[in-house]
N, C-alpha and C positions, 0 to 999 in steps of 0.2 A: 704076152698074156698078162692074166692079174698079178703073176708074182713079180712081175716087172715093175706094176703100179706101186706093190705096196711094201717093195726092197729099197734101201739105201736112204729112207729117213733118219734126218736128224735135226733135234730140235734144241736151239742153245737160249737159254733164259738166262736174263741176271737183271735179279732183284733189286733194288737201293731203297733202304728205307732210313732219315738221319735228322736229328732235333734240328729244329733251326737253330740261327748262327745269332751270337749275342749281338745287342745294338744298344749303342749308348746315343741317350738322347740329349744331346749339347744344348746347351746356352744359344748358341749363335753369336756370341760375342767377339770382337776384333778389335785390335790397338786401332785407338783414334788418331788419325793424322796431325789433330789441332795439339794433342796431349799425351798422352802416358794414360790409359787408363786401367789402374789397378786392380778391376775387378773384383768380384767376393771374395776373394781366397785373401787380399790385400796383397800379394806377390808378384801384379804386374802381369796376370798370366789368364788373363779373361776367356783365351780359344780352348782355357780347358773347361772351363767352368762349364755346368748339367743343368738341366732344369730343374726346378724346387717343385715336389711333391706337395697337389692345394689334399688330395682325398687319402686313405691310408692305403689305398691299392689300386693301381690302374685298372680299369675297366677295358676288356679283349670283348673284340667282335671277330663273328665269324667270319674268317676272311673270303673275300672275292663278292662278299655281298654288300649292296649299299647299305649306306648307314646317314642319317641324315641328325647331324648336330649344331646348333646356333642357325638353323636355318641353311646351311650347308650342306649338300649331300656330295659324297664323295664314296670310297672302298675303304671305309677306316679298318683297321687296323686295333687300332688301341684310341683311348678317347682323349684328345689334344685339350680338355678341358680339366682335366685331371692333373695336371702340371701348370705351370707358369717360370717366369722370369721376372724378378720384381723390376720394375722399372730405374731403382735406385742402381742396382747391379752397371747399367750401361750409362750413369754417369761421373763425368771426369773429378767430379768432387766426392765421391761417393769414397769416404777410405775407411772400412769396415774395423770396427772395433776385435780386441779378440776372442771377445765371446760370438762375433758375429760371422767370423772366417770362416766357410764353407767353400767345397765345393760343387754343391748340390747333390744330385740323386747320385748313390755309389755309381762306378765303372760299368757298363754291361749288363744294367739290371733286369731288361726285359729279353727274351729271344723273338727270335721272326718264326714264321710256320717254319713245320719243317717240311720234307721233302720225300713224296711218296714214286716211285717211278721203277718200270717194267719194261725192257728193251727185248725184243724176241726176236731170231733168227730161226728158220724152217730152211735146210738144206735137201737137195736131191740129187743122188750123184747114179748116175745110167752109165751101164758099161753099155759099148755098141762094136758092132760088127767084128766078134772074137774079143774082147777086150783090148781092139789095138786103136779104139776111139772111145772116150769118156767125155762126158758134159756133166757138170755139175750147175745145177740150178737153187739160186738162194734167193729168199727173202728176208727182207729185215725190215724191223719196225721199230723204232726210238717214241718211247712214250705211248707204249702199244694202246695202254687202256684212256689214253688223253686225258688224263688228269692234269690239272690246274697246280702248278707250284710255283706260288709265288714268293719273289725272290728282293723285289725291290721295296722297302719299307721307309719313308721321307722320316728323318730321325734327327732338321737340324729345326729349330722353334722359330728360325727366321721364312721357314719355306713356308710357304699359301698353300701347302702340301703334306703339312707336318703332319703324321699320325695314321696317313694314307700308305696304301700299296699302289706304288708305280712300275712295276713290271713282272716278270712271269719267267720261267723256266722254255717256254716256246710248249706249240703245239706238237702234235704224232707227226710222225717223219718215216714215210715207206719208200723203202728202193730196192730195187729186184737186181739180180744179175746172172748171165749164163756164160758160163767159160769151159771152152771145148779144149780137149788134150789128146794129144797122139803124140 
């Protein structure tokens, strides 16, 4: 009868809600095969080196929506015009004075979105024939509300990609299941 229908629900939610994860936005630079090259820092150590801040604060766009800059349209992110790598930086003559030693924009300066997500589980569990058989019936949904968490953000000045979001946390994901017991 109805008490049947409307016994043995249970509903499991778990929330995540968490800042995005810092991103440091590199130089792109690498040891040159012909030479030693010294890099900003004058230390020989170029893969660390960041890119040089051109404005006093990067400019954020709202992520997952296009954005069209130099004639470019892409999912920016953050705006790739905002920064630079001076051209002197990547050459092998290039040996920085020490008022000139940098190694660009601090560690970690900017974060990526963060991460909004709602996983739901709906159980049903029916006693049958005396309770000497039981079926429990579950549903579950990963990313119940399909929300957009984007996860990949291009952070190295040598990518055709810099300053873009190139991937996602994936779409909703529903799977059912029934498991009988005696």
């Amino acid at each position: 009868g109805p008490k049947g229908l409307t016994k043995g629900w249970t509903l499991y939610p778990v929330f995540t809600a968490q800042t995005g994860t810092p991103l440091d936005l590199v130089a792109g630079l690498t040891q040159n095969a012909v030479g030693s090259l010294p890099g900003p820092s004058g230390a020989g150590d170029p893969q660390l080196a960041r890119v040089q801040m051109l404005t006093s604060s990067i400019q954020f766009y709202a992520p997952g929506q296009s954005t069209t800059i130099n004639g470019k349209t892409g999912l920016y992110y953050f705006n790739p015009t905002d920064v630079t790598v001076p051209a002197t930086w990547k050459s092998i003559a290039y040996i920085p004075t020490a008022d000139q030693r940098t190694y660009g924009m601090c560690r970690n300066c900017i974060h990526a979105p963060g991460l909004i997500n709602l996983d739901l589980a709906i159980a049903k569990r029916t006693l049958l024939f005396r309770e000497r058989l039981s079926s429990d019936f579950r549903i579950e949904a990963f990313n119940s509300l399909n929300h957009a968490n984007l996860t990949g953000i291009s952070t190295s000045y040598s990518s055709s990609l810099y300053g873009q979001v190139t991937s996602d946390a994936g779409p909703r994901v529903v799977q059912m299941a029934l498991r009988l017991q005696f």
